[in-house]
MARBAPA-713708 format. One record per residue (C-alpha): residue in three letters; x negated, y, z negated. Coordinates in steps of 0.02 Angstrom, whole numbers, plus 50000, padded with zeros to 5 digits. Last residue first. Example, Ala and Ser with C-alpha at 12.3 -4.5 7.8 and 13.67 -1.06 7.14 Angstrom:
% residues 2
ser493164994749643;ala493854977549610;
END
This chain:
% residues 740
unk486435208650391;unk485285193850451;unk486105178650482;unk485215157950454;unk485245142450574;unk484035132050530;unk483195117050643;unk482155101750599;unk481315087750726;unk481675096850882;unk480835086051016;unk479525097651104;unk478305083851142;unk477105091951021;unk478205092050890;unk479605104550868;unk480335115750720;unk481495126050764;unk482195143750677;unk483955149750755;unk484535165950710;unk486265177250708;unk485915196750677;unk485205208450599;unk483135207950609;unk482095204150490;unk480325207250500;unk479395190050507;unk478035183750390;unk477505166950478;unk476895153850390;unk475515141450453;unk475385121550464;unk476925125750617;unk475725132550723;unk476245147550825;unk477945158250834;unk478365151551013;unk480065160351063;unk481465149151080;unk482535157650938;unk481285157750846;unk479865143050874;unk478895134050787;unk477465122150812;unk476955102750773;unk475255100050846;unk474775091150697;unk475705084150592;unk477025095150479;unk477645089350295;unk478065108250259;unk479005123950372;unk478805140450375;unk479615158150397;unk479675169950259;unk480685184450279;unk479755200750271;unk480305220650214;unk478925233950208;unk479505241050386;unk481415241750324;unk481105254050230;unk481925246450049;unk483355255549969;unk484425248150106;unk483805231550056;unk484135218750201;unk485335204350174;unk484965185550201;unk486145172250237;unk485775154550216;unk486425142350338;unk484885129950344;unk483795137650216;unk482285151850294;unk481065143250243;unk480705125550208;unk480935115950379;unk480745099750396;unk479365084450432;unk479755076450269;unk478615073650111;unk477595058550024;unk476985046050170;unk477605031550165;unk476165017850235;unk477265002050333;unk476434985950384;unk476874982650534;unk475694966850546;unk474874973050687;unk474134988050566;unk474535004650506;unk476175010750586;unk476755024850510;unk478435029950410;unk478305047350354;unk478055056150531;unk479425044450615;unk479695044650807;unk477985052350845;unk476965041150697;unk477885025450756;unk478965015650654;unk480525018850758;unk479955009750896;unk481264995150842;unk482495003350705;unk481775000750546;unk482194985850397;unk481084986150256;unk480224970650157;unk479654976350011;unk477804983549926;unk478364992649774;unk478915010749749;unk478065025749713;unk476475018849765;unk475785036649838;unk475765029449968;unk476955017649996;unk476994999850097;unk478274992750171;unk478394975350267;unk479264971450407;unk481174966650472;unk481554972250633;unk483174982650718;unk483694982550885;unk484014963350933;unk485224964650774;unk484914953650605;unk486184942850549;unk487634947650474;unk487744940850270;unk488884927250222;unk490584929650167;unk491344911550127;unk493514912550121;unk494074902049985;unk493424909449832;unk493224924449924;unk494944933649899;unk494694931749704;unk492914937449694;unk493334952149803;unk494804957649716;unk493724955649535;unk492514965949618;unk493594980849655;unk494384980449490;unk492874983749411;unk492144995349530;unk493725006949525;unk493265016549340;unk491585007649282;unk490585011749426;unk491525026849509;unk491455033949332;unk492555035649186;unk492065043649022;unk493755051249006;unk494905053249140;unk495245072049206;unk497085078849256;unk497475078149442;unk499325074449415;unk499035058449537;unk498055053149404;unk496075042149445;unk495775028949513;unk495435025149691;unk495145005649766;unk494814999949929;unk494414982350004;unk493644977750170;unk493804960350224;unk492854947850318;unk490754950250352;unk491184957450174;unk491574975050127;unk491524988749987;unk492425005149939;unk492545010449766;unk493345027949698;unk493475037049554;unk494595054549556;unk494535067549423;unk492905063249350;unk492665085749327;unk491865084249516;unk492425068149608;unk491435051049575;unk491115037249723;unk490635020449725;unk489905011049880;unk489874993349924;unk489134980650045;unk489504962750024;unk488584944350011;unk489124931549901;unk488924931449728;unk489744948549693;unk488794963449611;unk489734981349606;unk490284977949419;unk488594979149384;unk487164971549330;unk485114974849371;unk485734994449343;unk486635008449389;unk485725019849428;unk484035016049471;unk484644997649495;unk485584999849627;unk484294997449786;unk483784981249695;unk485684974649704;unk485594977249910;unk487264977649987;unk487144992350023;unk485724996650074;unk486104981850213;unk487484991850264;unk486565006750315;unk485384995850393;unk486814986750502;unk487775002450517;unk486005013450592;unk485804996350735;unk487544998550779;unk487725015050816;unk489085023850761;unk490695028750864;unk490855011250968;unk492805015551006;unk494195003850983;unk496035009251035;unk496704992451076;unk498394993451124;unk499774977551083;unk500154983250928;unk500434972250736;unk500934982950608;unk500384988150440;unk498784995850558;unk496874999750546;unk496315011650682;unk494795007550790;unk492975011950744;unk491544999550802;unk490015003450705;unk489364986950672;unk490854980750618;unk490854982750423;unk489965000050437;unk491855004150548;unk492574994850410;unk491865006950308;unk492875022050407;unk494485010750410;unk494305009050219;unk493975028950185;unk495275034550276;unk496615024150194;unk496115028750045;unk496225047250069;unk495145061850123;unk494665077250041;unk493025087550057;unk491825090749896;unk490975074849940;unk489165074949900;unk488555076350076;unk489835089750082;unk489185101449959;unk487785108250070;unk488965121350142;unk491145115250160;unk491745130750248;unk489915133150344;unk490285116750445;unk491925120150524;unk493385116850454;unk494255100250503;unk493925089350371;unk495935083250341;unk495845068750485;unk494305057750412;unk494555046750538;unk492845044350606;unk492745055650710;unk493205069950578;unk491565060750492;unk490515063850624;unk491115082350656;unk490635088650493;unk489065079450484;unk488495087950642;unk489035103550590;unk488165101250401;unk486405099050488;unk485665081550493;unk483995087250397;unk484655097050281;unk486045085550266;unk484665073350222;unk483985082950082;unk485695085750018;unk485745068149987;unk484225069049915;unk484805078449783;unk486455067949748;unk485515049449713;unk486955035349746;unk485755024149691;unk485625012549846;unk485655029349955;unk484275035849857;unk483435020849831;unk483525014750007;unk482805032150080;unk481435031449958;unk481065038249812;unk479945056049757;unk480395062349590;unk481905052349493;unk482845069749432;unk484105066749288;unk485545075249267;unk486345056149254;unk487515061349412;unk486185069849496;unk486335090249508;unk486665102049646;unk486255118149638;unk487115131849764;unk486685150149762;unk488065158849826;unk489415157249954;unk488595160050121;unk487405148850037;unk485625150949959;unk484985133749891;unk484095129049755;unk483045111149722;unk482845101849583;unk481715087149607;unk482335071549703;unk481085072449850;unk481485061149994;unk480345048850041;unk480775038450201;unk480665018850197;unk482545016450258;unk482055028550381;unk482495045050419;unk482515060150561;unk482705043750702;unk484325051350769;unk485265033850719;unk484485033150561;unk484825052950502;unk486625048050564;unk486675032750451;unk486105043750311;unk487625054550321;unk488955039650356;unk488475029550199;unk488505048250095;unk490185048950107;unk490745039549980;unk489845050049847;unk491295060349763;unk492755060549902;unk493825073049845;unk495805068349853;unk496865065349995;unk498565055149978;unk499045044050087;unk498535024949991;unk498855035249831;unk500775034949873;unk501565046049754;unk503375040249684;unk502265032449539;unk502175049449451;unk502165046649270;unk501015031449267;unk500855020249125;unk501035004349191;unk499755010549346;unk499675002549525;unk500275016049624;unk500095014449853;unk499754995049830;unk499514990650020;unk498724973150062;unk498384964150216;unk498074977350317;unk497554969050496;unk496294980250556;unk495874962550684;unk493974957650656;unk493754966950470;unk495344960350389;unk495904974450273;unk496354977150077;unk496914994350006;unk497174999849839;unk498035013349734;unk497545018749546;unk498575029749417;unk498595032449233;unk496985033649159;unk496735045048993;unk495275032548925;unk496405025948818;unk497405018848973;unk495905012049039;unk496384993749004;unk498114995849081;unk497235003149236;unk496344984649263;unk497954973949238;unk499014985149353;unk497384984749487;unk497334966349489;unk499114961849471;unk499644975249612;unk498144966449707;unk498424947449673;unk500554951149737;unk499884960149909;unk498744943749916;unk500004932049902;unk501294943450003;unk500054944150161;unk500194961550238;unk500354962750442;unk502054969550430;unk503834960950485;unk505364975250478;unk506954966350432;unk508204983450466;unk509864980350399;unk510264996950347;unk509235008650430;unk507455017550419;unk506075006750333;unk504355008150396;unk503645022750285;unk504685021850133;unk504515001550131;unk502655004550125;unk502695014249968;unk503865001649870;unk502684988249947;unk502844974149804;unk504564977749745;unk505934960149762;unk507454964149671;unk507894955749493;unk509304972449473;unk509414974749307;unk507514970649266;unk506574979449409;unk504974973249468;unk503834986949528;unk503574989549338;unk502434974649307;unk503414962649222;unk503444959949028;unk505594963749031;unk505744947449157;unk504874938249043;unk505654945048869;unk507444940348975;unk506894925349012;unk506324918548847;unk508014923248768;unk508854914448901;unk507904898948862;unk508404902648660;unk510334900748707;unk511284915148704;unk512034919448537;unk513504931048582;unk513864938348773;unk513524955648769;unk511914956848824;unk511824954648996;unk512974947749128;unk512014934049215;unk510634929649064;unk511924931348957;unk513184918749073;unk511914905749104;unk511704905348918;unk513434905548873;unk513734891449007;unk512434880148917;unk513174882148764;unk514634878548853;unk514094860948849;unk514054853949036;unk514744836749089;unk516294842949177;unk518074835649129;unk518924848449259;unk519864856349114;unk518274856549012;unk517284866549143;unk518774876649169;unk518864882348980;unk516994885248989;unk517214896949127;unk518494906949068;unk517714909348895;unk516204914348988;unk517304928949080;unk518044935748936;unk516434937648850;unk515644947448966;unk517004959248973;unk518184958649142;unk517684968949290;unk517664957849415;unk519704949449369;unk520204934749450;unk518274931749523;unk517304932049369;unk517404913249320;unk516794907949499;unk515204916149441;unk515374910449284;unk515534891849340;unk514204895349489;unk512964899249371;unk513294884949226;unk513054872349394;unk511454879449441;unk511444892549590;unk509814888749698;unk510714890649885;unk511514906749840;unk509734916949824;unk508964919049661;unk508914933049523;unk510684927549450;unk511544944549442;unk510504953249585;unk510034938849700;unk511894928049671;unk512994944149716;unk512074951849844;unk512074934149940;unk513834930949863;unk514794944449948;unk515064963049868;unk514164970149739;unk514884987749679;unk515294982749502;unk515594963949483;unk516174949349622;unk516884959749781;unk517484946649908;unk516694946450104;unk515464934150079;unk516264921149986;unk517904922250093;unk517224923750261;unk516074907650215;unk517624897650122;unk518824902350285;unk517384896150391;unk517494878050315;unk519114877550321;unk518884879350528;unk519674895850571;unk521094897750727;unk522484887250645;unk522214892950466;unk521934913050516;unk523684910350578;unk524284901950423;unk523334914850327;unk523814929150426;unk525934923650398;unk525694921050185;unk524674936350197;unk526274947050279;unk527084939550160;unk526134945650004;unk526184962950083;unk528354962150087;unk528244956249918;unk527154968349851;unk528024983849936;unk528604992649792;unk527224986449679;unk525864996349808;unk524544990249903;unk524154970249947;unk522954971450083;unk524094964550263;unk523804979550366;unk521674982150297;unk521564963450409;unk519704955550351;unk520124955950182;unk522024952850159;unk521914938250281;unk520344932750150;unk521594933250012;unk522834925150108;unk521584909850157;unk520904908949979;unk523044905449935;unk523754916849836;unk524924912249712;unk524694925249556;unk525674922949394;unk526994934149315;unk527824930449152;unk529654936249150;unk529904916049065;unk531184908949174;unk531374919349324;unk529374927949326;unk528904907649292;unk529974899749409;unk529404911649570;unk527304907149514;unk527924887149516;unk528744890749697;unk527214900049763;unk526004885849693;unk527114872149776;unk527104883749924;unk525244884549935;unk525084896750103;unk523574893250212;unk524024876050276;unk523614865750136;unk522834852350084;unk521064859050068;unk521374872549982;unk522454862849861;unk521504868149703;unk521464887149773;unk520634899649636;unk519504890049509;unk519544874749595;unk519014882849765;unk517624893749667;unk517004881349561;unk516604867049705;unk516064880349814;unk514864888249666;unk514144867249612;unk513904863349817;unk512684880449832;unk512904890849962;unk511334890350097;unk512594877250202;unk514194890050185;unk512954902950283;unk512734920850223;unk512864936350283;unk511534949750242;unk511564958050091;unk512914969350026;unk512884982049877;unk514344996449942;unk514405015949952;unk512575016449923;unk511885011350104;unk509845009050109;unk509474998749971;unk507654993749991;unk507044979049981;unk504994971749985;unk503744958850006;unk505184948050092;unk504204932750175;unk504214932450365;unk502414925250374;unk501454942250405;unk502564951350259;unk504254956250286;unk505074970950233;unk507074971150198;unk508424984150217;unk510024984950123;unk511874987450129;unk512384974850235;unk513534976850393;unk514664962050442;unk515784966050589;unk514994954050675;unk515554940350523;unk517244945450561;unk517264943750757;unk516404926550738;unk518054921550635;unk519174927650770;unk520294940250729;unk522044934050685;unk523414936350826;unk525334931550738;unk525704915750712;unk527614913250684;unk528394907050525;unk528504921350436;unk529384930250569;unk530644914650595;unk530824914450419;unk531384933450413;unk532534931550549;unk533224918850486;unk533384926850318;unk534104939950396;unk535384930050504;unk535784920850341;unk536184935050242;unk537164944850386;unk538224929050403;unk538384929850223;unk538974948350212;unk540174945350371;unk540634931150266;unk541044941150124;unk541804955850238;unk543094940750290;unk543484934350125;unk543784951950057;unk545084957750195;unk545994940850171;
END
């Protein structure tokens, strides 16, 4: 009797626990709200847009996890869905969240046969991932975890359209490795985005879903068996392809398409990374603008032509490779807005230090200054296009030493005009013109203009300036031409669009348009470098080549009424190239970026400014042919100009053969007395050459006398100041020399 009761206390007990324990399973608890899950969404990456809202470039910003951003059931493709629901949940669509027909067949088989077999629903799985209480752990409580899923799901399953369950549960699943949700997972495995999955795709991506880190092989032999379970029209031929080209190597005797994608993807430029198919056309860029996960930062670059310049300038170094070239960055701008519309901060195949941005970074400048130099000697009326500068040798006492500069050729041209010398890139009368400009003045004209790093004063960088011994960078250099390019309106170039306008008219705009049209003149460039040259372009455009000391650095800056493009060569290392100049170095790739931008876009040449006219020179002696010259209006005179004189109503233009200037003492020199000398019987040399009449000087303001005649003046110690002035008392030529 004693038994029979305490069994059907036992029973009672049974029955009120399972009761209990279906009446728990069967209510509905609270499920988060499918909006609340997708909030919670963070990716793993950030992305940079180009001017349209393309992706030019993604950087991984979160390394505990690979996520992109979340992704819409529409932008999945129909083929993964269809693979996915009848590779893990057949009946997702019938049921409520739990599959108790699966559950029941999974309970027979670890009774009968001791073989278990999984019965989760896609609801319960995704109850398991967006609610950490209901994850299955632990063995001991498996059972107890699967039904808390079974009771999510079927709340999840009231609350959730279907359709959301299948978004939360693609994106929030972990496919391979560290990638987690099908956006990641379809861009890095398959190299596209969700939408474009072929039917072979989505079968062995659905096929790696029951276990992510099976072998390669495992997982196509999964997929074709489903394909031929669900009566599919695919070969698995087909599916060992998809699968090689998905999950590398190790799947046997892919199909000879896949062969010819792999050698594709492994012939890309090296921005483009093989394992990973992510987009890297503004590495550099990205670095700069990029600062959070999830950032979508929108630029001003244009991804077709970002794309034309890495090919240009990869294609271009990989052809100077033998001549110990590694490295090149470039820079393309829109002229009316400073729109940048191309950054390539390393170009090279074979460089060894690509992490360098060569956009930033400051090297010497070679020639490219010398634009800005003689367009200061134009706007202070000291030059002409039509002047005659002397390029002889010439020596020069420094604070440093003697200085002698040399032409690039070592060859010395004699007496050439303004356009020749600038045309030609000619280095000795480049110092000329400094001589006449003054270092200080060019010092602070081209720290105006951008050029941040040349900050010194004057004396630091001597006569070497004008041919470039200070540092600047790229992106310096462009927004200083496009300054030329404008007529001499500076503002800053930008990646990103602003609101302020920061433009400044820092040169004036009669000087740009001259120096400008020097080059862009082929005639002007033949002393050096030719009647062809990789600086010529069929349409009109201004350019200027540059060449650092030892042919460490080449560079090649040149505009159109449209763009201005920059290119530097060279190795970020600062080891020399080989028989590499500014010409055949950056020129090259220069002009083929010009010729491909233009062949839609028509660059004409400016027309001519109310302040500068168009005449004809002539030069005497005839060291050049008769041409038509462009001067500043009243600049021809014989008061403004002594070596560019009016003649007859025509304006025809006589050269004359030396400058108005100063000869002795050298601008910045520095002279020291003999102590073994009495000072009585020691003289400095004052005078001055290419005078007109009634031209004096004067030392430090004190009349000396006519400046036809030297003066032999007793040194004294101290600072100086000796001036040349005509007879209006304008200072035409000044030197500032010490006595110690």
């Amino acid at each position: 009797m004693l038994r029979r009761r305490l069994l059907l206390c036992a029973c009672a007990l049974l029955l009120l626990a399972a009761g209990s324990a279906g009446a728990w399973l069967l209510s509905t608890p609270d499920a988060p709200a499918f909006a609340e899950v997708k909030a919670r969404w963070r990716t793993s990456d950030a992305w940079l847009l180009d001017r349209n809202g393309q992706v030019i470039e993604q950087q991984r910003m979160d390394f505990r996890v690979r996520r992109f951003e979340w992704v819409p059931l529409d932008n999945v493709s129909p083929a993964l869905v269809a693979a996915v629901v009848d590779g893990e949940d057949r009946r997702f669509w019938q049921h409520d969240g739990v599959d108790w027909v699966a559950i029941l067949a999974a309970l027979r088989d670890q009774i009968v046969t001791c073989r278990r077999r999984g019965a989760s629903t896609i609801t319960m799985q995704v109850a398991a991932l967006v609610e950490p209480a209901v994850r299955a752990g632990s063995a001991d409580g498996a059972w107890f975890r699967k039904a808390a899923q079974m009771r999510m799901a079927r709340a999840i399953e009231k609350q959730w359209t279907k359709q959301e369950i299948l978004e939360a549960y693609l994106n929030l699943l972990g496919y391979r490795g560290e990638l987690q949700g099908i956006g990641a997972t379809a861009f890095v495995l398959a190299g596209k985005s969700p939408s474009g999955l072929t039917l072979a795709e989505s079968l062995v991506l659905a096929a790696l879903l029951p276990a992510p880190g099976a072998s390669p092989e495992s997982v196509t032999t999964r997929a074709c068996s489903r394909a031929a379970a669900r009566g599919l029209r695919i070969e698995c031929a087909a599916i060992r392809s998809a699968a090689a080209q998905i999950l590398g190597s190790d799947v046997p005797t892919p199909a000879p398409d896949a062969v010819a994608a792999a050698r594709k993807v492994s012939a890309m430029p090296p921005w483009h990374s093989r394992s990973s198919r992510e987009i890297h056309l503004a590495p550099h860029l990205a670095r700069q603008l990029l600062k959070r996960a999830g950032d979508r930062v929108r630029t001003t670059l244009d991804a077709r032509i970002q794309q034309l310049a890495i090919n240009v300038l990869h294609q271009h170094l990989a052809g100077l490779a033998s001549q110990n070239v590694r490295d090149g960055a470039m820079l393309v701008v829109e002229n009316e807005t400073g729109d940048v519309l191309a950054y390539v901060g390393s170009g090279g195949p074979n460089s060894t230090a690509r992490e360098v941005d060569g956009v930033l970074a400051h090297r010497q400048a070679g020639s490219t200054l010398k634009p800005f130099l003689y367009e200061i000697a134009f706007e202070r009326r000291y030059l002409t296009a039509a002047s005659l500068l002397n390029d002889a040798p010439i020596t020069l006492d420094t604070a440093s030493g003697i200085y002698l500069p040399q032409n690039y050729d070592r060859d010395f041209k004699g007496l050439v005009s303004v356009r020749t010398a600038l045309g030609s890139s000619l280095n000795i009368p480049a110092i000329r013109a400094l001589m006449l400009v003054g270092v200080e003045p060019f010092r602070a004209r081209l720290h105006a203009l951008g050029y941040a790093r040349i900050t010194e004063p004057g004396d630091f960088y001597g006569y070497s300036l004008a041919l470039g011994s200070a540092e600047v960078s790229l992106w310096e250099q462009v927004q200083a031409y496009r300054a030329l390019a404008r007529g001499g309106r500076l503002s800053v170039i930008h990646v990103q669009h602003t609101d302020s306008s920061n433009e400044q008219a820092l040169l004036d705009e009669n000087a740009s348009f001259i120096v400008a049209d020097i080059l862009s003149d082929r005639a002007a460039r033949t002393v050096t470098f030719g009647l062809a040259s990789h600086l010529d372009t069929p349409f009109w455009a201004a350019v200027k080549t540059g060449t650092s000391k030892d042919m460490r650095d080449n560079w090649c800056i040149g505009f159109s009424r449209e763009l201005t493009v920059g290119v530097w060569v060279g190795n970020f290392e600062g080891d020399s190239m080989r028989d590499v100049s500014g010409v055949t170095g950056a020129a090259p790739a220069w002009q083929q970026m010009m010729l491909a931008l233009h062949q839609r876009i028509p660059s004409q040449a400016p027309s001519l400014p109310a302040g500068v006219i168009a005449t004809t020179a002539r030069f005497t002696p005839a060291v050049e042919p008769p041409r038509r010259e462009l001067f500043l209006a009243r600049a021809e005179q014989p008061d403004r100009d002594a070596h560019a004189i009016s003649k007859a109503p025509e304006r025809t233009i006589v050269a004359a053969g030396d400058i108005a200037r100063i000869a002795s003492p050298a601008n910045g020199m520095v002279i020291a007395m003999d102590p073994d000398i009495p000072a009585a019987y020691q003289r400095v040399p004052l005078a001055a050459r290419g005078v007109a009449d009634g031209m004096v000087l004067k030392l430090n303001g004190a009349l000396l006398g006519p400046a036809n005649r030297s003066v032999m003046w007793a040194p004294e110690r101290g600072t100086h100041t000796l001036a040349l002035e005509d007879s209006t008392g304008r200072v035409i030529d000044s030197a500032h020399f010490v006595v110690r």
